[in-house]
C-alpha positions as CSV (number, residue, x, y, z in Angstrom):
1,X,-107.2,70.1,151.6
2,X,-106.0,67.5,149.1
3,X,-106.2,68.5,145.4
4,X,-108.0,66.1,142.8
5,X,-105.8,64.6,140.1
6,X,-106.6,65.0,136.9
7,X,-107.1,62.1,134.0
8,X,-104.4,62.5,130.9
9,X,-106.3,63.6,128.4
10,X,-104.0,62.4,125.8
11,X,-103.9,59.2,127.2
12,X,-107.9,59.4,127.7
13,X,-108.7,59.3,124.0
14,X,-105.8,56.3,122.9
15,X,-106.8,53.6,125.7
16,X,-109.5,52.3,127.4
17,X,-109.5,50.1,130.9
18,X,-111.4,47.5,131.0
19,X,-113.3,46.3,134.3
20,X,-110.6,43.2,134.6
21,X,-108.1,46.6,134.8
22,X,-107.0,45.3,131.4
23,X,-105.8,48.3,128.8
24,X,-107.2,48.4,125.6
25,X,-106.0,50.3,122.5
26,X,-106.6,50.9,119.0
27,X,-104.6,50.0,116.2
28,X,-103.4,52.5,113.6
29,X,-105.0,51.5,109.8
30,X,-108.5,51.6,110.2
31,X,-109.9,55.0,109.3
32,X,-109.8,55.3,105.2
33,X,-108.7,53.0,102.4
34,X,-111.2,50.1,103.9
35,X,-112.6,48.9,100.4
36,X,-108.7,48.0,99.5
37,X,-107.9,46.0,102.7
38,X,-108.7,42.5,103.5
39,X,-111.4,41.1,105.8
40,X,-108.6,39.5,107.8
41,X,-106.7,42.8,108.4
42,X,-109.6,44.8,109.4
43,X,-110.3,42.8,112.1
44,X,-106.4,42.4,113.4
45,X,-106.5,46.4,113.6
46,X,-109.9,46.5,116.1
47,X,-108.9,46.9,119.8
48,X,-106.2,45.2,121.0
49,X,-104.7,44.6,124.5
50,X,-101.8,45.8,125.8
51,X,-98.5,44.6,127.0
52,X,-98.3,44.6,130.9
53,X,-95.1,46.1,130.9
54,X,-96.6,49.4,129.3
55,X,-100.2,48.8,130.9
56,X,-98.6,50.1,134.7
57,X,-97.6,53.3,132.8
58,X,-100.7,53.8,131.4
59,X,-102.4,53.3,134.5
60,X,-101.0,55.7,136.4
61,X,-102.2,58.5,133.8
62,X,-105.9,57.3,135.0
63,X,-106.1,58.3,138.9
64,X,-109.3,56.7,139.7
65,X,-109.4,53.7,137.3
């Protein structure tokens, strides 16, 4: 009987895959501090995509994406 794999958790709350199979991720900067920083900035640290080369890693940590 073949054993389920199980999702990295870790990995589960940094990225998300989109339904292109592209890898999503969250810039560091936008939690506090937001009345200080530009309009310009804000936006540059929303989701970004990432690099291939470090998308097939991240992929493997999601089995059944």
């Amino acid at each position: 009987m073949a054993h389920k794999l199980k999702t990295h958790k870790g990995a589960q709350k940094r990225f998300k895959i989109t339904k292109k199979k592209k890898v999503i991720f969250g810039k560091a900067g936008n939690n506090h501090l937001l009345t200080n920083k530009w309009k310009n900035n804000k936006a540059y640290v929303s989701g970004k995509e990432l690099h291939v080369s470090f998308a097939k890693k991240v992929k493997d940590l999601f089995p059944y994406n």
